[in-house]
Steps between C-alpha positions, in 0.01 A plus 500: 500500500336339799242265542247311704285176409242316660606115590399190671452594862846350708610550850856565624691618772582836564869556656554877374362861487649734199468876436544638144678803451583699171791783555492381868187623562242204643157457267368219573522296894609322684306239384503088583724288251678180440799369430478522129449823497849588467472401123262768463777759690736422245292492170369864608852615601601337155217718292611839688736536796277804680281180613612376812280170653647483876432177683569367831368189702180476732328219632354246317146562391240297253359725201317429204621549117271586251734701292774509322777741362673560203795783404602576141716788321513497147532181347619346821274342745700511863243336713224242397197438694637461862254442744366706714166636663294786479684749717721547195263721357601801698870389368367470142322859526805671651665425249 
């Protein structure tokens, strides 16, 4: 299970894009990240291995979060309300 929530509006850098692929297959990007974002790659990976989040660097740009994400499987809750901004929809829904 995946999820999105509404927060307090923050801004933070951007110094990543990421694609999301399930059986190596891209469904969602490349999009704009951050940094933290990798804890996101590995809770996914963690629920089922077909999801791949691939992320490289790109220049530093200034976004605003108004979201944030959560990943649980069963009882266990992988990832807990990491910030993040409203581009993770399309994520969210490819999923």
């Amino acid at each position: 299970r995946i999820w999105l929530e509404k927060k307090e509006h923050s801004v933070e850098g951007h110094t990543a894009v990421c694609t999301l692929r399930f059986n190596n297959t891209i469904i969602w990007g490349p999009s704009s990240c951050h940094h933290n974002t990798t804890q996101l790659r590995d809770a996914l990976y963690q629920v089922d291995p077909r999801f791949t989040l691939e992320i490289w660097e790109k220049p530093k740009t200034i976004q605003g979060h108004t979201y944030s994400i959560s990943v649980m499987a069963g009882n266990r809750l992988y990832l807990d309300h990491l910030s993040t901004h409203a581009n993770m929809i399309g994520l969210y829904q490819a999923i």
